[in-house]
N, C-alpha and C positions, 0 to 999 in steps of 0.2 A: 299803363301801356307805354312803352317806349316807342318813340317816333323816329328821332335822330338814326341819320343814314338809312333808313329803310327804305328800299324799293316799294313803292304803292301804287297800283294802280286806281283810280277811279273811275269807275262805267257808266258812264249817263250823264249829261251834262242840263240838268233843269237846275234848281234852283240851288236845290240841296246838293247835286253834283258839284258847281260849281265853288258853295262854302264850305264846301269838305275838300277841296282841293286848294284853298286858301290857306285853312286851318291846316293840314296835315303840311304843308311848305312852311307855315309860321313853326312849327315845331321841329323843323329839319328834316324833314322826309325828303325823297325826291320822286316828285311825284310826276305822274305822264296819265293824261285822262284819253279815254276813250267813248265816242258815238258814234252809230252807225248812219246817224244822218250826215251826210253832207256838208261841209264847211261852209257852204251859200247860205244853209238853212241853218246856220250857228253863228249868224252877225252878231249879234248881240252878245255871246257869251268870249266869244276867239278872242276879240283883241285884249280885255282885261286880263285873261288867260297867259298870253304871250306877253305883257308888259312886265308878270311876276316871271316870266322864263317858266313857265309849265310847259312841258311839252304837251305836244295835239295828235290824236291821234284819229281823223276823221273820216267817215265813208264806208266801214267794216273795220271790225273786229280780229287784230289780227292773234294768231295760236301762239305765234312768240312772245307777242306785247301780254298775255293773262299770262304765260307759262313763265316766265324772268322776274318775278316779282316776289317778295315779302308778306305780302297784305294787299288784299281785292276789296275797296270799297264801292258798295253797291249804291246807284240810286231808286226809290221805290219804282220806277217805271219802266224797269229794267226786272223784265222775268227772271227769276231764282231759277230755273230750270232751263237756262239759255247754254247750249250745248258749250259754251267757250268757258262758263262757270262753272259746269259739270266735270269739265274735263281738269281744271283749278283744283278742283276740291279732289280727284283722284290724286294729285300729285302733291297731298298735305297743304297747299296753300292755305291760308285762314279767307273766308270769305263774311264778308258782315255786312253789315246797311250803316247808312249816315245816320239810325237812330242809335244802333250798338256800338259804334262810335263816340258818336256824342254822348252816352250815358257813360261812359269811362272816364269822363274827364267831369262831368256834371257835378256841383255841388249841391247841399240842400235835400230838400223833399220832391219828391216827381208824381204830381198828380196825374195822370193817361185817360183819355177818354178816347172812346172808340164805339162803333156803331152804323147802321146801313146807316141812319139818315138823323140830323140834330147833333152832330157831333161837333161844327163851328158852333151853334147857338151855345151850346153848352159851354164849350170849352172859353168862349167869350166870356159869359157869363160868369162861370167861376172864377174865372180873373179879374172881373169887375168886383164878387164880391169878397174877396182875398185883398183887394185893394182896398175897398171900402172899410177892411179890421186890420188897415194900417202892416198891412204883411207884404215883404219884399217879394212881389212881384215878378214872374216872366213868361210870357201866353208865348209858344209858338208851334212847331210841327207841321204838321198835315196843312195846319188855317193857313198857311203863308211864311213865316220867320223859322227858316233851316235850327235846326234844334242843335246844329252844332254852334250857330253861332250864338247861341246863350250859355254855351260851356264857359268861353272865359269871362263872363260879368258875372256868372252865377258864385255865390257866396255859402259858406254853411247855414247861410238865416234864410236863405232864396225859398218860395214856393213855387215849381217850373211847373207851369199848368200846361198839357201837351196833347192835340187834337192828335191821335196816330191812328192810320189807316191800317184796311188787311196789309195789302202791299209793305207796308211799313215793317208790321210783326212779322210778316214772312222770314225778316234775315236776322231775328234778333236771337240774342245765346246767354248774356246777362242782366236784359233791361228787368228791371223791377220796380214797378210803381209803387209808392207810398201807397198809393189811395190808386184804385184802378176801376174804372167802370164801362161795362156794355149797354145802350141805353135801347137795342132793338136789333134784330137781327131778319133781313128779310131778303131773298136774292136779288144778289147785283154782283157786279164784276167777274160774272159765269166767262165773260170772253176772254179771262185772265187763270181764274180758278179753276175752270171745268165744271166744276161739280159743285152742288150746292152743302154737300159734305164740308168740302174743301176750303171753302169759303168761312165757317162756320168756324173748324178746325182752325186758322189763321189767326180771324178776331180771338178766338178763346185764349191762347196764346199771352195774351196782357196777364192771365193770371198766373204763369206757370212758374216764374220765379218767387212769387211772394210768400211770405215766411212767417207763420204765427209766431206766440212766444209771447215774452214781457211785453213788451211792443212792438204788436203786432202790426202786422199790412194791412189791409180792407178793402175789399170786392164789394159794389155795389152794382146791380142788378135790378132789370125792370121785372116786376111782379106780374105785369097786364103781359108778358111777350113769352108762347111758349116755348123758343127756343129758347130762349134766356133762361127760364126757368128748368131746362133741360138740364143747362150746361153747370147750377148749384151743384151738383155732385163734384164737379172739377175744383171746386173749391175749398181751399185747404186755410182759409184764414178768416176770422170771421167775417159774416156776410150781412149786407144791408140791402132792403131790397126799398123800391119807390113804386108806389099806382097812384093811378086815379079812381080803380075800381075799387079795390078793398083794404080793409085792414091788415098793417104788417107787422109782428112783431120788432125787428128791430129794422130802422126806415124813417124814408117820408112817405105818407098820405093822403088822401085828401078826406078830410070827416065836415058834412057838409059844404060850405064854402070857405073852410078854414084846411089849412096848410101843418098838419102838425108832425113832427118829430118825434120820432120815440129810439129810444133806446138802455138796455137794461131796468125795463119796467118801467121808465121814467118819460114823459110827455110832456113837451112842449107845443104851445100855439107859435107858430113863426111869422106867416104872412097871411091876409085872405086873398082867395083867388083875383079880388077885384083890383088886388094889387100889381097882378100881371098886365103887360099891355100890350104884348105882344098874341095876336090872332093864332085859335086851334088847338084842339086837344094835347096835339102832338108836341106841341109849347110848353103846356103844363106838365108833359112828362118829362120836357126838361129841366123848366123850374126845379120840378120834384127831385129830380135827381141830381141839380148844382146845390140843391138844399141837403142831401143824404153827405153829399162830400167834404162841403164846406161848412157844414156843424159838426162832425167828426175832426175838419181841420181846428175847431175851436175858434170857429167865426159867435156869434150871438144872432138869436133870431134877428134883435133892430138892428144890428149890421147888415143880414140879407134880406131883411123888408125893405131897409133902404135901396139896398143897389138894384134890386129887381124892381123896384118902382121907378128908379130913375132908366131902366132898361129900354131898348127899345130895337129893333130886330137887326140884326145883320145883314150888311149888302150882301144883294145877291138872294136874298133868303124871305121872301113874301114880303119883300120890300116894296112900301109903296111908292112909284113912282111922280105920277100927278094925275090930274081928274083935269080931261078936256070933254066937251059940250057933254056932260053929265056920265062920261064915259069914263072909269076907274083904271087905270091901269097899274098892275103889280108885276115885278122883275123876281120872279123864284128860279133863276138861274142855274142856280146850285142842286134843284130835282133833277138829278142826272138820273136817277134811275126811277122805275114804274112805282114803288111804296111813297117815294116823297112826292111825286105826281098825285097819288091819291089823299096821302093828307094836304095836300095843297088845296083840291079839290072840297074837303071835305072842312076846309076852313069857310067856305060861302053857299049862302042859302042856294045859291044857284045863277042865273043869266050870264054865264061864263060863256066867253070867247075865247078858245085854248091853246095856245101855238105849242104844237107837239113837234120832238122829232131832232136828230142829230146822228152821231154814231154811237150804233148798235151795241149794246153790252151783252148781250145773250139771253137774256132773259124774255117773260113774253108779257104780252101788251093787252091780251086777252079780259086781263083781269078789272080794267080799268071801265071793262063795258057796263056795267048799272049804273056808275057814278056819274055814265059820258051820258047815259038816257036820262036820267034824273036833273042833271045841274047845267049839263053844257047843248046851248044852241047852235054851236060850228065847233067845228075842229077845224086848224088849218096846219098843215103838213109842212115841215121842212126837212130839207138835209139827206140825208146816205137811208138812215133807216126808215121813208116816209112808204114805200113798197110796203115794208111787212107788218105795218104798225097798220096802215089802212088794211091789209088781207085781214089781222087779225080783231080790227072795230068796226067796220065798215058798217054794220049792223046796229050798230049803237052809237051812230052820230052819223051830222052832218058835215062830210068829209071836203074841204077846199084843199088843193096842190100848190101851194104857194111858194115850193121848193127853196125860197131863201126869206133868212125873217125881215128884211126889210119889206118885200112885198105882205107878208103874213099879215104884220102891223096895219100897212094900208088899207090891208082889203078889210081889215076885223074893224075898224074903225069907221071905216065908210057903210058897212051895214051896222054897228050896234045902237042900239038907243040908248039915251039918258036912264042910270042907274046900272045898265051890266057892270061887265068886270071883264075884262081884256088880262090873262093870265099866262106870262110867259112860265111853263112847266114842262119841260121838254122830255121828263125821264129816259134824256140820253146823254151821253159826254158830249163834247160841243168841237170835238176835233176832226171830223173831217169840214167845217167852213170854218171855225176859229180859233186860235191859239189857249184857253181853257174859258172855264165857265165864267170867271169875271170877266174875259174880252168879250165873250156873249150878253152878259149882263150888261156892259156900260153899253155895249152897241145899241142893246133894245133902248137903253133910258136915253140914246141920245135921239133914235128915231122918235122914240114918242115926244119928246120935248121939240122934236122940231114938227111935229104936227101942228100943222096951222086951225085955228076953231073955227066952224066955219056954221053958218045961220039954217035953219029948216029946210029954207027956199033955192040958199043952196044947192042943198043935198039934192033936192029932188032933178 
């Protein structure tokens, strides 16, 4: 892809906006970004901006600035369907995302993972054990690290392990994963997609370019999930599937408390469950499935028993915080939507204190009610969606309004006793009180660390 002299526009200015408006200037473009927020509310991004001489274009969207251009780079947070892109693409303009971008310049093997919920644990994971078999190395995407900016370190020996969202697949036209996998598919981002069709249609998308043959691509697929299982027809290159419930032809498994690998008739033992340590079923469908990709990569079982022994969970992600007066608290941050809400839930026997609640995805809340009867002694509400989240459980728990989580924390910890579990799982985005899920995550772990312990007599 030629860059030199080209007019580019960039849309969106988050992280990845930002190092695609780097990258496309280091290769000669001239490039002018655009956001529809406010300049006040882009401190952070403006000045780096202006000191490389990028132009700014902030406040709305203008018809001139999309129509004058060469090349429209999108950022994921930025709808495909935003009337100023539409009208782009009527007048031939090429329109792509920062990941079809960056796969143009990318060296090496591109491993993708994608999925409603376990998609950082995974993608961590397989990068750990990629590293662990002495293989060049690069995690980034969706988890944090703009995937353009591993184009230029990345090498023909690289293996770019890459967490990509629907959002992300939404604008893609050449990406092709080496190794591409769906680890679940369950509604979320309905206030983005619409439809849960559409949703579905997006994630599928990681498999559309890949390419049988000599050496082939590889589609790995959860076996327990019947979307997933739907979408094997769409697949045109050999396929690997991973459970915990049954046997798979070619896959990971799990056959008693052993972890095994099969593929072309052939069975390997790799790791036993005990070697995982990270909490939840929903865990071991990740193991299972960093194990389908990374033995295909030509890792060795004792390469991934090791790294998955030495593993242990990601921020943000049923991460334990600390244990004050016998009281547990965990930061799962990252449950933005209702399924990781419930496997989060479904990782403790129960005496759960549950701070719900953020901005609203679309989805419903409904679902959550036998798990909130069975495990959880309060709920407590925060944020924009705390109204329809109580309409739709009121019934199946005890509801506190604690509208913001610092109060959440106090009140949950001044009623629980010694042995609950205090569980931040909000199954919602975290943007209407904070800037994303990790400012929500370190917030909670700072509140509970500043919780002071305090004696029985105390309390009372």
């Amino acid at each position: 892809m030629e860059l030199k002299n080209k007019r580019v526009l960039v849309v969106g200015l988050g992280r990845s906006g930002v190092a695609s408006a780097f990258f496309l200037q280091e290769h000669g473009a001239r490039v002018i970004v655009s956001d529809s927020k406010s300049e006040a509310k882009l401190q952070k991004e403006v000045p780096a901006l202006l000191d490389r001489g990028i132009s700014i274009e902030t406040g709305e969207h203008g018809e001139r600035t999309f129509r004058d251009q060469d090349l429209i780079v999108v950022s994921p947070g930025v709808p495909s369907d935003q009337p100023q892109l539409q009208h782009a693409r009527s007048l031939g303009i090429p329109v792509i995302g920062e990941v079809e971008l960056a796969f143009r310049f990318l060296q090496g093997k591109v491993l993708a993972i994608t999925g409603s919920n376990g998609k950082t644990t995974t993608t961590t994971l397989v990068g750990e054990i990629l590293a662990k078999a002495e293989k060049k190395t690069m995690v980034g995407g969706n988890i944090g690290t703009p995937i353009i900016s591993l184009a230029s370190q990345s090498t023909p020996e690289s293996m770019v392990v890459l967490e990509i969202s629907s959002f992300q697949l939404e604008s893609i036209q050449q990406f092709r994963p080496w190794i591409a996998s769906i680890l679940n598919i369950t509604p979320d981002h309905l206030d983005r997609h619409h439809t849960f069709e559409a949703y579905v249609a997006a994630k599928a998308r990681i498999f559309e370019n890949q390419r049988a043959g000599a050496n082939p691509d590889y589609a790995v697929l959860n076996a327990d999930d019947p979307t997933c299982v739907a979408l094997a027809d769409k697949v045109e290159v050999p396929l690997l599937w991973f459970s915990r419930k049954q046997r798979v032809e070619n896959g990971a498994f799990l056959q008693g408390e052993e972890i095994v690998f099969r593929l072309h008739g052939r069975e390997q033992a790799v790791l036993s469950r005990s070697d995982i340590q990270l909490k939840g079923d929903h865990n071991l469908e990740n193991v299972l499935a960093a194990v389908c990709m990374t033995m295909v990569a030509g890792c060795t079982p004792q390469q991934v028993r090791q790294a998955v022994k030495e593993f242990r969970a990601v921020e943000h992600r049923l991460e334990l915080v600390a244990t004050v007066n016998g009281v547990t608290f965990y930061n799962d941050s990252k449950a933005t939507n209702v399924d990781a809400t419930i496997k989060a839930l479904e990782s403790f026997p129960g005496n759960i204190h549950l701070i719900l609640g953020g901005k609203d995805k679309g989805g419903s809340y409904a679902v959550l009610g036998p798990l909130l009867r069975e495990k959880v002694k309060n709920t407590y509400l925060i944020g924009a969606a705390a109204d329809k989240i109580a309409a739709q459980v009121k019934s199946s728990t005890a509801l506190v309004r604690s509208g913001t989580l610092e109060r959440a924390v106090h009140q949950a910890f001044e009623v629980a006793s010694a042995g609950d579990v205090v569980l931040l799982a909000p199954a919602c985005a975290s943007f209407d009180q904070f800037e994303s899920y990790e400012h929500r995550g370190r917030i909670f772990k700072e509140l509970v660390h500043s919780l002071v312990p305090v004696t029985m007599g105390d309390r009372s």
